[in-house]
C-alpha positions in Angstrom: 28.0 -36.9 2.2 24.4 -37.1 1.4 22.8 -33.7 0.5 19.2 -32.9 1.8 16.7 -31.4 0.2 14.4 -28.2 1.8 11.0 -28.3 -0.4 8.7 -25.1 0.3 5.3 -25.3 0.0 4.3 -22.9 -2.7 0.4 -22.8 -1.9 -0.7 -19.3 -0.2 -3.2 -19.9 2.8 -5.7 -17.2 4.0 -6.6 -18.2 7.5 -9.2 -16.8 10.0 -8.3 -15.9 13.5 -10.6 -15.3 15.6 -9.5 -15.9 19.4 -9.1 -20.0 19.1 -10.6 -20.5 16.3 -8.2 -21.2 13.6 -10.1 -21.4 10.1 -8.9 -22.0 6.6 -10.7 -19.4 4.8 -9.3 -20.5 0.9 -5.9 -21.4 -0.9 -4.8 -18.6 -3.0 -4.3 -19.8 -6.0 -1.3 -18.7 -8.0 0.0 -16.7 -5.3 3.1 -17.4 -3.2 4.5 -15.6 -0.2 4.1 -12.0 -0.7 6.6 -9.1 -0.1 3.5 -7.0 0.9 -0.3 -7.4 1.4 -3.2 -5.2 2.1 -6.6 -5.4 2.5 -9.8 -3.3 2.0 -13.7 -3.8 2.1 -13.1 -7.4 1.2 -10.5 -7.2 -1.5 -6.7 -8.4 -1.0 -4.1 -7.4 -2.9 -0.7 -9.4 -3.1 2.7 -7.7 -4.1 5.1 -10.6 -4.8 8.8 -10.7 -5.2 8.5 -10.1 -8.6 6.6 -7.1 -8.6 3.5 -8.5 -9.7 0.3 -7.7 -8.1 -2.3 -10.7 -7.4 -5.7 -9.6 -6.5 -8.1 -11.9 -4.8 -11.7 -11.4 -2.4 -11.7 -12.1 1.3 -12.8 -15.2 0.2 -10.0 -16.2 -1.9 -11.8 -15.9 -5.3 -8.6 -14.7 -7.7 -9.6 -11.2 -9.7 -6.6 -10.2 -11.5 -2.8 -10.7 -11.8 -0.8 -7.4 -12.8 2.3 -7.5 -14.0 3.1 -3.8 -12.4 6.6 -4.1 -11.1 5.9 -2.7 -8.1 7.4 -1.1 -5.4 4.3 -0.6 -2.5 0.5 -1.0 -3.6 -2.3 0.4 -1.4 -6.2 -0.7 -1.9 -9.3 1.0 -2.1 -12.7 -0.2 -1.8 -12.3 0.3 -6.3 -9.0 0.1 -7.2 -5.6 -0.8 -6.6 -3.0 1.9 -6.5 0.8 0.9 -7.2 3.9 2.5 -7.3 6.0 1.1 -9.4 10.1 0.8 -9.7 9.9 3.4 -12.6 8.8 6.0 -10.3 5.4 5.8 -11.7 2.0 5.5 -9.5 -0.3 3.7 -11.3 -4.0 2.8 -10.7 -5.6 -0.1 -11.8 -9.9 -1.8 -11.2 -9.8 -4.7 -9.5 -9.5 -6.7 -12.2 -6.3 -5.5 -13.5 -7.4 -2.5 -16.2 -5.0 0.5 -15.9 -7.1 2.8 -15.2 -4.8 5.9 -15.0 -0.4 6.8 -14.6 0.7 9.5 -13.1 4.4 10.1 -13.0 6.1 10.8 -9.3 9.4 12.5 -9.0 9.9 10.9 -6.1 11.2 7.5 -4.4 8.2 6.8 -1.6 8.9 5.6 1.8 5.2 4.8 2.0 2.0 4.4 0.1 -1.7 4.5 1.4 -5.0 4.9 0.0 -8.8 5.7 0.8 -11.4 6.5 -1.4 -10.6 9.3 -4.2 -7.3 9.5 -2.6 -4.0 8.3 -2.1 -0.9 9.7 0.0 2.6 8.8 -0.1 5.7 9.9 1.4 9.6 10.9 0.6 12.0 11.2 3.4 10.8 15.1 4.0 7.4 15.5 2.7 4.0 13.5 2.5 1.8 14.5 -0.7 -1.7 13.2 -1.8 -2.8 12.9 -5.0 -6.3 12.5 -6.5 -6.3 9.3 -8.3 -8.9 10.2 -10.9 -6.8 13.4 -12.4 -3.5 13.0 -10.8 -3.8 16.2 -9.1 -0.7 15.9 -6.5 0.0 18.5 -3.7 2.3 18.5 -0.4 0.2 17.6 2.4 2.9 17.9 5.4 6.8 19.0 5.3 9.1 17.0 7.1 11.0 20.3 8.6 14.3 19.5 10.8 13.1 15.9 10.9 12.1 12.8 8.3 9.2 10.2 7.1 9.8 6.7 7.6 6.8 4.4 6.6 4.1 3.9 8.7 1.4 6.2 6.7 -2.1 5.6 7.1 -4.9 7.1 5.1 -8.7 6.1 6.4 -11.8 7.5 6.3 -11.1 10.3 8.9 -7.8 11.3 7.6 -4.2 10.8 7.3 -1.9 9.6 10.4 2.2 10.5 9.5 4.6 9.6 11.8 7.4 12.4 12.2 10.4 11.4 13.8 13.1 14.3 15.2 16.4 14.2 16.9 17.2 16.4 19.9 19.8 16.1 21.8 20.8 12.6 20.9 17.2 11.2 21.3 14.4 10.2 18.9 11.1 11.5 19.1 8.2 10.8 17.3 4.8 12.5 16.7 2.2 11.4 15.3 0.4 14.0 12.7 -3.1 13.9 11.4 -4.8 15.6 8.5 -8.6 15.5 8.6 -9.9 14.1 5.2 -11.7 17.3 5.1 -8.9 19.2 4.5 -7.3 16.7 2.1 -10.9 17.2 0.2 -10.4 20.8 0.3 -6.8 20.6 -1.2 -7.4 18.2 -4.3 -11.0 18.5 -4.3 
């Protein structure tokens, strides 16, 4: 019996969609299919299987390749913010310095950042952390009910969805933290 062969294409496209327009923007190069990617004020950032970070522009130009062994990475408009698989979240410039580590406690359910800032949560709590002194408080508690991922953190705030049980049913609420009061809290 003959065995067939499956090639994958290891090239990384970034495509434009806009209604019917369908527009190859660049090949990434280096990059392969990624476990996670975000994207702020025209920066992507790549986490691939191997917990490398690859950084390009919107327009495909490559920046940096960090070897972070991460778990989740968030962007901001400056630097990209990793947590890492030794419980580490660690912020680097776009072009791959390490800029600063702060050490977690904590295994994150999700990661965002904006700004000055980023948040993350547990299971039962969301904290926020100032990225350029690691200042870290808890933003939200989780009470009789839990995290799952699904954080946001933008320029008006944070969005956390809280999911309870009662009576055998699921309910979710969405909770919201002005960035004004996350400015007041880590300054």
């Amino acid at each position: 019996m003959a065995e067939a062969e499956i090639e994958i294409e290891q090239r990384l496209h970034l495509i434009l969609l806009d209604e019917d327009l369908v527009e190859l923007i660049a090949h990434l190069a280096g990059a392969s299919a990624p476990a996670q990617a975000v994207i702020a004020n025209g920066h992507l950032a790549l986490r691939e299987f191997d917990g490398s970070i690859a950084v390009f522009t919107t327009k495909g130009r490559p920046l940096a390749t960090i070897p972070a062994k991460a778990d989740q990475v968030a962007l901001t408009a400056s630097r990209v913010v990793v947590h890492t698989t030794n419980h580490q979240l660690a912020v680097y410039n776009l072009q791959g310095s390490l800029v600063h580590a702060w050490p977690l406690a904590h295994h994150l359910t999700g990661l965002a950042a904006y700004g000055r800032y980023a948040a993350f949560t547990d299971d039962h709590t969301v904290r926020a952390i100032r990225l350029s002194n690691g200042t870290d408080r808890i933003i939200s508690r989780a009470g009789n009910g839990w995290f799952f991922t699904g954080l946001s953190l933008e320029a008006p705030g944070a969005v956390i969805p809280h999911t309870t049980r009662q009576a055998g049913t699921f309910r979710v609420t969405l909770r919201f933290l002005p960035m004004a009061k996350l400015r007041s809290v880590l300054g």
